[in-house]
N, C-alpha and C positions, 0 to 999 in steps of 0.2 A: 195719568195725573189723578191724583186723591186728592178728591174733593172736602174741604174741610169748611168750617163754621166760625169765624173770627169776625170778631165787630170790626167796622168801619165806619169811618166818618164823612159822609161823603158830602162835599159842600156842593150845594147846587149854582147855578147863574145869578137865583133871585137872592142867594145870601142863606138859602134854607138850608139849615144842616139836619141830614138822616144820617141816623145810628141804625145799619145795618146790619145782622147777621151772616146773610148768605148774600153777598153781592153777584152782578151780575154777571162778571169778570170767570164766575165760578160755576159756573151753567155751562154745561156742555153745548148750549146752543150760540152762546157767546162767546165763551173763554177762544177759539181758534183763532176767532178774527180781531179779537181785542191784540193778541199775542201779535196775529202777523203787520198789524196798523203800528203798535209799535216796533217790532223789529226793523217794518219797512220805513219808518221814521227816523230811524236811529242811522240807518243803510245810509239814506238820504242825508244825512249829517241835521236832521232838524231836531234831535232828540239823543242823550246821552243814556235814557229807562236804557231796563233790562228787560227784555219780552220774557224772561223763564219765567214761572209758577214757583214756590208759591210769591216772590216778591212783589208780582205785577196787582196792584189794585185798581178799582175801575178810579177812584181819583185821580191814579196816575193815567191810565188812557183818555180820560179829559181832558187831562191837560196838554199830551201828546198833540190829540186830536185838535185843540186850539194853536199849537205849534203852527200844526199842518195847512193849517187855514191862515196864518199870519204869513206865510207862505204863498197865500195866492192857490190854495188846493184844495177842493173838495168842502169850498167855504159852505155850501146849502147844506150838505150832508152832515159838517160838522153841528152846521144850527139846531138842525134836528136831532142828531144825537144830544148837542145842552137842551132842547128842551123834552126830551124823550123819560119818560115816568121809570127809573133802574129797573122799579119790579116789571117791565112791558119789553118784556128777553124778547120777544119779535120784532119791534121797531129800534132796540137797542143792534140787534144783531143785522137787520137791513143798514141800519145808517152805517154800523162798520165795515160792512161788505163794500159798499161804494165807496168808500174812504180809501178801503183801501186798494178796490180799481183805481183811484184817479190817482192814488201814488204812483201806482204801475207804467200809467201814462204820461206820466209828468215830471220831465227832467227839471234840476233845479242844480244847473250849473256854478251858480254862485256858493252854495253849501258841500256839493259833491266833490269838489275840486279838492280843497283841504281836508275832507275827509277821508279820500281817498289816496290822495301822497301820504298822510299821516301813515295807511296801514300798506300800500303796495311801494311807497317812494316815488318819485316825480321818472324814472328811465323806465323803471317796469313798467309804471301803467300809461306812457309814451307809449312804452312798446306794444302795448297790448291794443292800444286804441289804434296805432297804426300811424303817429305821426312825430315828429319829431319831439325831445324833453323842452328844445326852447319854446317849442311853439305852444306846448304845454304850459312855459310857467309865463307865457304873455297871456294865453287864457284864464290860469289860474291867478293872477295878479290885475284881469278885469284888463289890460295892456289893450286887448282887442277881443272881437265878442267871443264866444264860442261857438263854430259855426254848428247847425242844427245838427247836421249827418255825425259829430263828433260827440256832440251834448247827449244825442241817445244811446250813442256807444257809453259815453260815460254815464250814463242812467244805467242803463242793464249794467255793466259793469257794480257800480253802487251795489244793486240789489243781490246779485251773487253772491261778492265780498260778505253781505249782510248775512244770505244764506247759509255761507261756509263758515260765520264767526259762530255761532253755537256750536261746531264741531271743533275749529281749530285756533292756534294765538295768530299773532300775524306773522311769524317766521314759519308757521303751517300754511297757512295762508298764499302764502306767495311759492312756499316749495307744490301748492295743488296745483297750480297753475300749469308749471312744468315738470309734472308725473306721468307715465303713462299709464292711461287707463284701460281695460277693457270695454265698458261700456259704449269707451270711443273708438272703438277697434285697433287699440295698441298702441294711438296719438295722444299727445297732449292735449290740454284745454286749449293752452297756447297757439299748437299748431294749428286747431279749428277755428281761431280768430286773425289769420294774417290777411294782411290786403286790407283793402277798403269794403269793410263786411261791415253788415246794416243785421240787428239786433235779431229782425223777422227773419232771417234767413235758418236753412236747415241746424247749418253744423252751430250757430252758435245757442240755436233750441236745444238743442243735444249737451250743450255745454251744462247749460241754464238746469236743465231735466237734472242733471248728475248732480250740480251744488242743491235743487233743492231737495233730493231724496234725501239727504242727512240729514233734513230735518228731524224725517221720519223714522229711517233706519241707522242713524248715527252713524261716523266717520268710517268711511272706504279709502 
């Protein structure tokens, strides 16, 4: 990324607006975790940003970051990022790093559910999760809760999906699922996630591992 010099307006909590130059969005000490809080917000269904450069401003990760927290997520860390000074890139850059741990930790079944039929459809990501499409759409329709051991399949799940959208659209998307890879020694994603498989486990780390290199090394 090239880093560039554009004024911004950034309005603060107390109503104070700063005319920025170099926000902090644009600091290499900043910019990764601004990027991943919103991509993983967007994953999450609590956010429609774009995590690319150069469109992402730190106004827009303010407001993300209040999404996130009207969510019931990472409420302390957001307060401290509203009252955190733009130019203090280390307490800017701590409050986004915890932000966006506790997205990592924090399924939010109510948001994920339509987000995630939107881009995989209510039988694929049945299938993926391992349980059947109706009992899917009685969870996704609030019908009955969503039981935990399903909620964090469909969290990891989320955050993939979110992974793999800066590489590919969602008919990419769903044909990664079931590719074979080498990484995964000649199996699909697919095949690394059947049964009753829990997020911690090896093969779906391995899963996880492979959608987030395209962050970095773009589409395999």
């Amino acid at each position: 990324m090239e880093i560039g010099y554009t004024v911004e307006n950034i309005v603060m909590p107390n109503g104070i607006h700063l005319m920025s130059e170099r926000t902090p969005v644009q600091e290499p000490a900043v910019a990764p975790w601004a990027a991943e809080v919103v991509r993983k917000a967007r994953a999450i269904g609590l956010s429609d940003e774009s995590p690319e450069f150069p469109q992402l401003t730190f106004t827009m990760v303010l407001d993300v970051a209040e999404r996130v927290a009207r969510a019931g997520i990472a409420e302390h860390a957001v307060a401290r990022l509203l009252r955190a000074e733009p130019s203090d890139l280390e307490a800017v850059a701590a409050s986004l790093r915890q932000i966006d741990t506790l997205i990592e930790e924090s399924p939010v079944p109510d948001s994920e559910w339509p987000r995630l039929i939107d881009v995989l459809g209510r039988e694929e990501l049945a299938g993926l999760l391992g349980i059947s499409a109706s009992s899917a759409h009685r969870y996704e329709r609030g019908q009955r809760d969503t039981p935990d051991a399903v909620a964090a399949r469909l969290h990891w799940l989320a955050l993939v999906v979110g992974d793999l959208e800066g590489a590919y659209n969602q008919v990419g998307i769903r044909r990664w699922f079931h590719r074979r890879r080498t990484p995964l020694d000649g199996r699909t994603p697919a095949q690394l996630l059947e049964g009753d498989w829990d997020p911690d486990d090896p093969k779906p780390s391995r899963v996880r591992d492979l959608a987030r290199s395209l962050i970095v090394s773009g589409a395999t």
